[in-house]
KEBADREN-645177 format. One record per atom (N, C-alpha, C): x, y, z; residue number from 1. Coordinates in Angstrom, 2 decimals. Layout:
BEGIN
<atom><east>X</east><north>Y</north><up>Z</up><num>NUM</num></atom>
...
This chain:
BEGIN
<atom><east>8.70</east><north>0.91</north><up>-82.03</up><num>1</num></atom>
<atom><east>10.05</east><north>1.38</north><up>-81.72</up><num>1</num></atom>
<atom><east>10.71</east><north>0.40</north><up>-80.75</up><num>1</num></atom>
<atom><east>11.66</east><north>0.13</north><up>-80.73</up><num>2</num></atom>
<atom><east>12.45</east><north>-0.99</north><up>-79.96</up><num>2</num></atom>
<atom><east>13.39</east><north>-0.18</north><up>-79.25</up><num>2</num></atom>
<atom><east>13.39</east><north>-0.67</north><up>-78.06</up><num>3</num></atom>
<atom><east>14.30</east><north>0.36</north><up>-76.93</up><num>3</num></atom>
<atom><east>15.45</east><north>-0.80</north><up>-76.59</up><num>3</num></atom>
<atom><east>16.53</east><north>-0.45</north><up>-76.25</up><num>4</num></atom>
<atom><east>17.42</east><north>-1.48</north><up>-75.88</up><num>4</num></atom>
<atom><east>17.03</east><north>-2.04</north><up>-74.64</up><num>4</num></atom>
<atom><east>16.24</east><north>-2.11</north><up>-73.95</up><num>5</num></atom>
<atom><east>15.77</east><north>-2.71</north><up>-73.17</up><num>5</num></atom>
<atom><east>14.57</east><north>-4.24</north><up>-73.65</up><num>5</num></atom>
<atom><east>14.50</east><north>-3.85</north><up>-74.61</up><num>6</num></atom>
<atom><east>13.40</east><north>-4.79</north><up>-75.08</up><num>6</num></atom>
<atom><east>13.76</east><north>-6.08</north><up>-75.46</up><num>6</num></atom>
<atom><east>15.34</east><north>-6.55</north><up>-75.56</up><num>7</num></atom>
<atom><east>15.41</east><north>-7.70</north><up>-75.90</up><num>7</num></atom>
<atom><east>15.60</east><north>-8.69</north><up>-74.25</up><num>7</num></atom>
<atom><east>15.60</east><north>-7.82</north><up>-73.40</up><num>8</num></atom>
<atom><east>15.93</east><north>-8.62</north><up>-71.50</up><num>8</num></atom>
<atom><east>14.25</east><north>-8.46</north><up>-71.66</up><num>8</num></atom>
<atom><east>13.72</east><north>-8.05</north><up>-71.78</up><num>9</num></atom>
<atom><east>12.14</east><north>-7.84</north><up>-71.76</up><num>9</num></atom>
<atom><east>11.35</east><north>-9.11</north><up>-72.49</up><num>9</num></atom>
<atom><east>12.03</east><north>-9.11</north><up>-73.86</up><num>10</num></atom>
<atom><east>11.71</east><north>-10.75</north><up>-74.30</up><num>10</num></atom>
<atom><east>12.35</east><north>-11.72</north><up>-73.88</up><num>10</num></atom>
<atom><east>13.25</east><north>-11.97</north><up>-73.22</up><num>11</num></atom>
<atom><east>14.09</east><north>-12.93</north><up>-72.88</up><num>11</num></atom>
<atom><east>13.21</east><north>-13.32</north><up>-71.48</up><num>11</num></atom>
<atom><east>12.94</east><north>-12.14</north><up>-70.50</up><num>12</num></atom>
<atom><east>12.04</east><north>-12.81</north><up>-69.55</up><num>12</num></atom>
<atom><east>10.65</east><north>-13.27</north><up>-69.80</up><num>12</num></atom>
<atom><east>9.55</east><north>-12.73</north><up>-70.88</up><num>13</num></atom>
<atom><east>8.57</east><north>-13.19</north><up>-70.88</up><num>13</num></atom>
<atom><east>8.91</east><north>-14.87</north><up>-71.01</up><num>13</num></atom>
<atom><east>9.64</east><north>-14.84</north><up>-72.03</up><num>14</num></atom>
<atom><east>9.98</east><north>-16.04</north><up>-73.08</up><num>14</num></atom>
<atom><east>10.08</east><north>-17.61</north><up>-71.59</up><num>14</num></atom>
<atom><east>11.51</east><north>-16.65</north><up>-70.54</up><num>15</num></atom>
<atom><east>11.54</east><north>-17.91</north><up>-69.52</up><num>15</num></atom>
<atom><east>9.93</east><north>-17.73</north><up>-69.07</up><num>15</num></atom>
<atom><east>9.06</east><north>-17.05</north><up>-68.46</up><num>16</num></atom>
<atom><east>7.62</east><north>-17.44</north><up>-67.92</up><num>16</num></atom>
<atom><east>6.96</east><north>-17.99</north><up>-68.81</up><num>16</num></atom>
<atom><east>7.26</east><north>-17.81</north><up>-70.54</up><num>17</num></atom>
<atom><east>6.18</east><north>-18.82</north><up>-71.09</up><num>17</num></atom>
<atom><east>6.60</east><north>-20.30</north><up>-70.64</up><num>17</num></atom>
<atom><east>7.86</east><north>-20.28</north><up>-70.94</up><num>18</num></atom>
<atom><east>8.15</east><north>-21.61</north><up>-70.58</up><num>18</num></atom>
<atom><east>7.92</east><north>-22.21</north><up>-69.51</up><num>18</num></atom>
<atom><east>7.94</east><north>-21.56</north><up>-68.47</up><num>19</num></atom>
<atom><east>7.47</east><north>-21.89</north><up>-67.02</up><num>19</num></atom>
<atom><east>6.00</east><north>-22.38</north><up>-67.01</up><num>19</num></atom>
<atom><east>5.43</east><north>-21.38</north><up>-67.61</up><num>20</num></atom>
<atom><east>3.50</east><north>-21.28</north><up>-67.45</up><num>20</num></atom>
<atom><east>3.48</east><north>-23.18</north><up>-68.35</up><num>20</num></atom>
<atom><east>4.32</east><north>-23.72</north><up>-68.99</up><num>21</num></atom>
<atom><east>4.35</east><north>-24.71</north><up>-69.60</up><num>21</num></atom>
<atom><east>4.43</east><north>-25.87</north><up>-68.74</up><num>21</num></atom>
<atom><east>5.23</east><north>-25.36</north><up>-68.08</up><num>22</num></atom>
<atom><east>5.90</east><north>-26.38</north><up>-67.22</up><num>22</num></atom>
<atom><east>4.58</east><north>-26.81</north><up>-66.03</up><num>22</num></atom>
<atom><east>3.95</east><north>-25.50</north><up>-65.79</up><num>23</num></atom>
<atom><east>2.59</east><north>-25.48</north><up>-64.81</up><num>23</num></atom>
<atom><east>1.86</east><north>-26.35</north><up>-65.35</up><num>23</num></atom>
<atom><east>1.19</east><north>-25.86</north><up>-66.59</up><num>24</num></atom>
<atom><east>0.36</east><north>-26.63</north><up>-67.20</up><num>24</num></atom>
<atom><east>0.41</east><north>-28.50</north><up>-66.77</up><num>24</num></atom>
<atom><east>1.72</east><north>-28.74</north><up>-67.41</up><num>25</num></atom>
<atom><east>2.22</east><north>-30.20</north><up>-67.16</up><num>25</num></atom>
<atom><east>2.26</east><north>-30.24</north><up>-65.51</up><num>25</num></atom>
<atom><east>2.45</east><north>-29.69</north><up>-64.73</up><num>26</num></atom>
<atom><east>2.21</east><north>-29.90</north><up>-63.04</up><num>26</num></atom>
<atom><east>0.63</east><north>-30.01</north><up>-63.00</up><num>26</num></atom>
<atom><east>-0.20</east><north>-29.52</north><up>-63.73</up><num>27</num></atom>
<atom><east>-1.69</east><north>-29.19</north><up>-63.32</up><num>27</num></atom>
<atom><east>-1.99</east><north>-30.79</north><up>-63.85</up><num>27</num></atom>
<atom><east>-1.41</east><north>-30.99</north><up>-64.93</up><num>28</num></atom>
<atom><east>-2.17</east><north>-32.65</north><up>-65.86</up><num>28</num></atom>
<atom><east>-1.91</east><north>-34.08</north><up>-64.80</up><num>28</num></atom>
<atom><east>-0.22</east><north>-33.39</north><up>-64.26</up><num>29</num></atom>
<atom><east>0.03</east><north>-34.93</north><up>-63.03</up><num>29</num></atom>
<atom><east>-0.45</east><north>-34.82</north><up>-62.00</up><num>29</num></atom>
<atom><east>-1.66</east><north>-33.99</north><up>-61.87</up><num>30</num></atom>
<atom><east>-2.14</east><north>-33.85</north><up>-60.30</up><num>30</num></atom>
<atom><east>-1.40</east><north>-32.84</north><up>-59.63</up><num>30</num></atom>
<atom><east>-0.39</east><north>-32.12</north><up>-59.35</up><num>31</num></atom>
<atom><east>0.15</east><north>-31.99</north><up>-58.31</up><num>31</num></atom>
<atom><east>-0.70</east><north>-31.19</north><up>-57.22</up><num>31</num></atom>
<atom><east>-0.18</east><north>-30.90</north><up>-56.40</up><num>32</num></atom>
<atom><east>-1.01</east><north>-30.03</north><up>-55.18</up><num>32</num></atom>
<atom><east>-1.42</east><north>-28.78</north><up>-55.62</up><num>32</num></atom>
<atom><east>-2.49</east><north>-28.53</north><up>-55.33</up><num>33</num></atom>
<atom><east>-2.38</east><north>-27.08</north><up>-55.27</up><num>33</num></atom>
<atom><east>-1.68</east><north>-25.75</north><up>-55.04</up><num>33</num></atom>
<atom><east>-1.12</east><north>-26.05</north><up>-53.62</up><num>34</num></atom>
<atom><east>-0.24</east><north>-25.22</north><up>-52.98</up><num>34</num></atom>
<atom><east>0.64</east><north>-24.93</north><up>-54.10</up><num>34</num></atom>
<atom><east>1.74</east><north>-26.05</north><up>-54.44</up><num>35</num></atom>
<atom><east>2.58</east><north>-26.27</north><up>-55.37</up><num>35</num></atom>
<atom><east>2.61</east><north>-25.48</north><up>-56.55</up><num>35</num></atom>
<atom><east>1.03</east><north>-25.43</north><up>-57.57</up><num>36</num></atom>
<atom><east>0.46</east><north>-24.82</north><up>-58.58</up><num>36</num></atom>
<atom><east>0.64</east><north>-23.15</north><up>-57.77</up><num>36</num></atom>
<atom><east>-0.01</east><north>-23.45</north><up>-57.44</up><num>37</num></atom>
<atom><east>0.40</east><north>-21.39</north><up>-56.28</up><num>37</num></atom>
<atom><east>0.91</east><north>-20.82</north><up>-56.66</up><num>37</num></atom>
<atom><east>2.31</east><north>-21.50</north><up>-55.81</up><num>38</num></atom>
<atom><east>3.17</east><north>-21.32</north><up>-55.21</up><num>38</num></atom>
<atom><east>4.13</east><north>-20.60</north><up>-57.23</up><num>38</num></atom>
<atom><east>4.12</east><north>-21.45</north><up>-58.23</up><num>39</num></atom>
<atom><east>4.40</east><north>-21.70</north><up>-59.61</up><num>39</num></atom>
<atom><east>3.65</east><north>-20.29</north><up>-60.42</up><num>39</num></atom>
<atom><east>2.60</east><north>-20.78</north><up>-60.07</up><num>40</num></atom>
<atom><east>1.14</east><north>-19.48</north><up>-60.98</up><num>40</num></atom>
<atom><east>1.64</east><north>-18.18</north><up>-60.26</up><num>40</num></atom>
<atom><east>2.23</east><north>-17.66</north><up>-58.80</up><num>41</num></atom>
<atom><east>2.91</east><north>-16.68</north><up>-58.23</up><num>41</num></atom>
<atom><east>3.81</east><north>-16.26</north><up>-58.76</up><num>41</num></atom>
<atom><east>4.83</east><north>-17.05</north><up>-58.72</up><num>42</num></atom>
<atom><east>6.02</east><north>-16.76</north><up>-59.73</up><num>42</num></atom>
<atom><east>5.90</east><north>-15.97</north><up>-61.02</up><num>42</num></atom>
<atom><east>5.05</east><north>-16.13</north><up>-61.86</up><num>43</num></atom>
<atom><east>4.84</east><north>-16.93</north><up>-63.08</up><num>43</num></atom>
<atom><east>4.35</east><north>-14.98</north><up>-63.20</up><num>43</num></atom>
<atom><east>3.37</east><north>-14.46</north><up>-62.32</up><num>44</num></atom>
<atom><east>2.75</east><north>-13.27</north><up>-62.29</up><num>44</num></atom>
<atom><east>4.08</east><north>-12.08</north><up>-61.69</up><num>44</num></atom>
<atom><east>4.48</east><north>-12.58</north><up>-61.18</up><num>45</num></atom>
<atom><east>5.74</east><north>-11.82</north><up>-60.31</up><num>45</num></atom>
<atom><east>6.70</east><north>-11.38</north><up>-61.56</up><num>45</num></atom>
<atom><east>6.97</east><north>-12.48</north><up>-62.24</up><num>46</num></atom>
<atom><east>7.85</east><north>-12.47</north><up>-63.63</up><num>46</num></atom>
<atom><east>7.13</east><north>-11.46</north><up>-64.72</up><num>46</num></atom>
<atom><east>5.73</east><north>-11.84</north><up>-64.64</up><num>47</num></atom>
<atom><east>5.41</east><north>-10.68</north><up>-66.07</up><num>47</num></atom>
<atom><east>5.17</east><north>-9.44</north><up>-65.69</up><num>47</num></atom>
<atom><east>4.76</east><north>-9.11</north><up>-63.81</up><num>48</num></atom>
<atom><east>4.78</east><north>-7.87</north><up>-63.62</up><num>48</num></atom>
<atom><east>6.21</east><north>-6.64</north><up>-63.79</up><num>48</num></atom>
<atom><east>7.22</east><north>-7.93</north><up>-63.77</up><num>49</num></atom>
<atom><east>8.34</east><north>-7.31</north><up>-63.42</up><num>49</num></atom>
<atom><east>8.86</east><north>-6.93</north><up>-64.90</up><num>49</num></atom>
<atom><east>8.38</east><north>-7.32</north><up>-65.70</up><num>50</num></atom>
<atom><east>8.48</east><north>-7.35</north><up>-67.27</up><num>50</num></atom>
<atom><east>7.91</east><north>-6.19</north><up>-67.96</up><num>50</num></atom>
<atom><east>6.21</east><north>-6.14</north><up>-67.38</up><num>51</num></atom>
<atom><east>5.65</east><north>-4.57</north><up>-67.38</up><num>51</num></atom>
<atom><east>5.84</east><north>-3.81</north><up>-66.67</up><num>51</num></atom>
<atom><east>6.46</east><north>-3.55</north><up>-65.72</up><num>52</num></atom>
<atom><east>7.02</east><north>-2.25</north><up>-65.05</up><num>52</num></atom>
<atom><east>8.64</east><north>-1.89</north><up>-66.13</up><num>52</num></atom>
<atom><east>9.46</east><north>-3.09</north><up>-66.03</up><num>53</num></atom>
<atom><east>10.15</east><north>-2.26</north><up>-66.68</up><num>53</num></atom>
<atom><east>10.13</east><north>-1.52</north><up>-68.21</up><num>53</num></atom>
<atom><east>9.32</east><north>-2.32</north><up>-68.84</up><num>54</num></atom>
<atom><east>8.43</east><north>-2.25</north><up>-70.27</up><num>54</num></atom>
<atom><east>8.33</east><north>-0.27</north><up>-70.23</up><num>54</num></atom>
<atom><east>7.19</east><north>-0.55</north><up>-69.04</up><num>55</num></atom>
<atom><east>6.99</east><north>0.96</north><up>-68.95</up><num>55</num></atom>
<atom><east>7.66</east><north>2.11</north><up>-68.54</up><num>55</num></atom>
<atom><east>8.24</east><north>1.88</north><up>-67.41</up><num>56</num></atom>
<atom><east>9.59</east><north>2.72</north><up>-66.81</up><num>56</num></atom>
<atom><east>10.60</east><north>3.12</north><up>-68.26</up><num>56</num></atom>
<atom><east>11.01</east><north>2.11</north><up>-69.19</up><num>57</num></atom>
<atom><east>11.54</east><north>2.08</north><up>-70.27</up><num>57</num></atom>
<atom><east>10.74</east><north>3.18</north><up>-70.83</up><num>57</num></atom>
<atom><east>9.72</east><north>2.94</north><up>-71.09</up><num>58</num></atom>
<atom><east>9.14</east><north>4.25</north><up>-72.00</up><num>58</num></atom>
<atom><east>8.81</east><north>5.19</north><up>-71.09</up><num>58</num></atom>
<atom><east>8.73</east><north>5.58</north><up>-70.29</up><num>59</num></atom>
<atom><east>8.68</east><north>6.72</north><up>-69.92</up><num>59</num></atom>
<atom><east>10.07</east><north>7.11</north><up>-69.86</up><num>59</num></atom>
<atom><east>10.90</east><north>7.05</north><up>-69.70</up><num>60</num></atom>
<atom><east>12.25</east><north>7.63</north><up>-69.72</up><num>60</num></atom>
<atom><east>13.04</east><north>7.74</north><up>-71.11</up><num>60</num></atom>
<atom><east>12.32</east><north>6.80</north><up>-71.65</up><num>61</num></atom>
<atom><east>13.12</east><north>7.48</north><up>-73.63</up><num>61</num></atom>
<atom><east>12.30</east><north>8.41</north><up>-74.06</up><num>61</num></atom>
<atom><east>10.63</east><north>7.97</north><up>-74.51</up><num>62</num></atom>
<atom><east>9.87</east><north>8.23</north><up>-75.24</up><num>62</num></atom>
<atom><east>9.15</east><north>9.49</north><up>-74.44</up><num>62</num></atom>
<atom><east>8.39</east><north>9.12</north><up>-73.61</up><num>63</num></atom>
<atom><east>7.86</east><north>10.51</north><up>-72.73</up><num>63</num></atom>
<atom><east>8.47</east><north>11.39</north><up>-72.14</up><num>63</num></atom>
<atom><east>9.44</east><north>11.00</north><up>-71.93</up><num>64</num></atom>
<atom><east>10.59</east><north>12.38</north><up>-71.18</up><num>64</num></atom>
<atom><east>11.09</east><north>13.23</north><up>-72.41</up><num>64</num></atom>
<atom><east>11.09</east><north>12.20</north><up>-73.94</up><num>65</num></atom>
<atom><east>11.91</east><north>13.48</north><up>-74.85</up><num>65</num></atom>
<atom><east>10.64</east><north>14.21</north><up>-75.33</up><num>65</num></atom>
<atom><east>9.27</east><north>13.30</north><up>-75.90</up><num>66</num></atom>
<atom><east>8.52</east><north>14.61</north><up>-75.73</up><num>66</num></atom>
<atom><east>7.92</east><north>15.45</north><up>-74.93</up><num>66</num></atom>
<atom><east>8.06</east><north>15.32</north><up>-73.79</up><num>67</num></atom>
<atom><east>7.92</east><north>16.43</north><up>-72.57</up><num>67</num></atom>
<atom><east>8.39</east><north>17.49</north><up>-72.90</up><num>67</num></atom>
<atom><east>9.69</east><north>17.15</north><up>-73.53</up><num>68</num></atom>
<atom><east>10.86</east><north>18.26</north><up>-73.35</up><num>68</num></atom>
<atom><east>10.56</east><north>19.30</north><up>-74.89</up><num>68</num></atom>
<atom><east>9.37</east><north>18.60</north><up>-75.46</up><num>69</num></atom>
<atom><east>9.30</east><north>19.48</north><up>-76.72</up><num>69</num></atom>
<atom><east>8.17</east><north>20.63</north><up>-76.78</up><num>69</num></atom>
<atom><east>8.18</east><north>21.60</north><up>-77.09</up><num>70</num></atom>
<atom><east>7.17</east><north>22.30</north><up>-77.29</up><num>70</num></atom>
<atom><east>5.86</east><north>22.15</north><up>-77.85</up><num>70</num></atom>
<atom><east>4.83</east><north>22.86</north><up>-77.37</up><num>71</num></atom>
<atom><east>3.46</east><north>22.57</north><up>-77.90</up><num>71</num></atom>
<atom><east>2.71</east><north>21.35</north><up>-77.93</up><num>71</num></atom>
<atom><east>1.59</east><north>20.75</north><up>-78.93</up><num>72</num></atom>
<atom><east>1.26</east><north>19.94</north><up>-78.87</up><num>72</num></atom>
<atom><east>1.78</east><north>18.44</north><up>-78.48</up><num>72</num></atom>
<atom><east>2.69</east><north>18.13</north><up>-79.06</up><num>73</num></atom>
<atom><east>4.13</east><north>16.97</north><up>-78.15</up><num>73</num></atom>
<atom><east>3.88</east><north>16.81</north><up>-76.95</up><num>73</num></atom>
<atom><east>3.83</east><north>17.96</north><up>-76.59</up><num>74</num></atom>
<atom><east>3.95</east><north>18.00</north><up>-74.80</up><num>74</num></atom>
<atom><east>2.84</east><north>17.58</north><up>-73.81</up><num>74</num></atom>
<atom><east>1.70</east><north>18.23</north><up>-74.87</up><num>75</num></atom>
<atom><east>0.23</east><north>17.67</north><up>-73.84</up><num>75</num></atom>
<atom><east>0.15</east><north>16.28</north><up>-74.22</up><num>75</num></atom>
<atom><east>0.48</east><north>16.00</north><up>-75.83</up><num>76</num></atom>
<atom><east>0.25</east><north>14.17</north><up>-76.08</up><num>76</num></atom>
<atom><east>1.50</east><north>13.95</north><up>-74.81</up><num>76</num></atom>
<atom><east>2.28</east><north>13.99</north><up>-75.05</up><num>77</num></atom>
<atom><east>2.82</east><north>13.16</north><up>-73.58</up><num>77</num></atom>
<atom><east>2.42</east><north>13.53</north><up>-72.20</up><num>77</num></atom>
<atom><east>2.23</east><north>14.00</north><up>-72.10</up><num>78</num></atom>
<atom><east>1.46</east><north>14.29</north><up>-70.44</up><num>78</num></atom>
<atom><east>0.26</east><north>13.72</north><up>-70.45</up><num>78</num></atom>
<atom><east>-0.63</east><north>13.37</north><up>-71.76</up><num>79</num></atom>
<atom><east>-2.06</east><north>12.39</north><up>-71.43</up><num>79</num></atom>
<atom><east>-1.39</east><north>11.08</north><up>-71.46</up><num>79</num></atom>
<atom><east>-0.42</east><north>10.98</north><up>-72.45</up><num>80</num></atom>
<atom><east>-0.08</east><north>9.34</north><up>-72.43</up><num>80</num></atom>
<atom><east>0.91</east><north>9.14</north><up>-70.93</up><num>80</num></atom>
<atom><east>1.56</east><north>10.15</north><up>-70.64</up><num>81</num></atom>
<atom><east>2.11</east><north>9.76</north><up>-69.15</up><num>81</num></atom>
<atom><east>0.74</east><north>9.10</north><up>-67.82</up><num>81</num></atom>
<atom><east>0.11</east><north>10.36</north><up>-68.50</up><num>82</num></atom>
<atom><east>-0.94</east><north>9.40</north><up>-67.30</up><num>82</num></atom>
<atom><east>-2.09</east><north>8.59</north><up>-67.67</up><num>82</num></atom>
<atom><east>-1.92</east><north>8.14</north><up>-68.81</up><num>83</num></atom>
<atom><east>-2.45</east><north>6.73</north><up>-69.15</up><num>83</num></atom>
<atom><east>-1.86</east><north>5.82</north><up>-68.83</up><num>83</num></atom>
<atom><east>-0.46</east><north>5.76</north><up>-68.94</up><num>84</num></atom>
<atom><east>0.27</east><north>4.39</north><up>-68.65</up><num>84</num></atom>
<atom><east>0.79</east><north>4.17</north><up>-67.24</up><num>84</num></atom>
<atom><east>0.82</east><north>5.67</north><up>-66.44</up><num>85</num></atom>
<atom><east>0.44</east><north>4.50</north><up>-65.24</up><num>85</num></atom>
<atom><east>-0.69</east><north>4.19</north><up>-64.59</up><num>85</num></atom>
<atom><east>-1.60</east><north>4.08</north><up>-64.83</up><num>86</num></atom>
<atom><east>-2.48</east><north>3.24</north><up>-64.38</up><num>86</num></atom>
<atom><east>-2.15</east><north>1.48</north><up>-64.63</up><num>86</num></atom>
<atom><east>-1.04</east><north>1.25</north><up>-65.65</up><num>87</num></atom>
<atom><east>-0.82</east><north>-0.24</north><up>-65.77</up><num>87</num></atom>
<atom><east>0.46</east><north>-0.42</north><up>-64.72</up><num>87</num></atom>
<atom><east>1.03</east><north>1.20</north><up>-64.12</up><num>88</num></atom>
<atom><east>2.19</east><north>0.40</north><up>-62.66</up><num>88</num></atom>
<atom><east>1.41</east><north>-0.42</north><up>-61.82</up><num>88</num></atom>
């Protein structure tokens, strides 16, 4: 299912792949470590920020409407609510 959120969701992985690229080529000319860090930080900062909203996204379309439904619906979303955050 594709949420309208999902195309800013690919658009940021997409800039960190490119980045993690750009690392790579910093790692082949030597550069410092620090430098690599400082890059590989970023790089994690960007995809966390990618899976939080990933998930926040689904919990607010997908788990909130079946919450709101009766019976079985309701417990599958309340196990999958607290499956997925364990990945906040």
């Amino acid at each position: 299912m594709q949420h309208k959120t999902h195309p800013k969701i690919i658009k940021r992985l997409r800039r960190a792949e490119g980045h993690l690229r750009k690392i790579i080529g910093m790692i082949a000319e030597g550069r410092s470590c620090l430098d690599l860090a400082q890059q590989l930080q970023a790089i994690e900062n960007a995809i966390d920020n990618a899976k939080k909203a990933l998930i926040h996204d689904h919990i607010s379309h997908c788990i909130d409407r079946s919450l709101k439904e009766p019976g079985p619906k309701r417990k599958v979303a309340l196990r999958e609510l607290s499956a997925v955050t364990k990945y906040l």
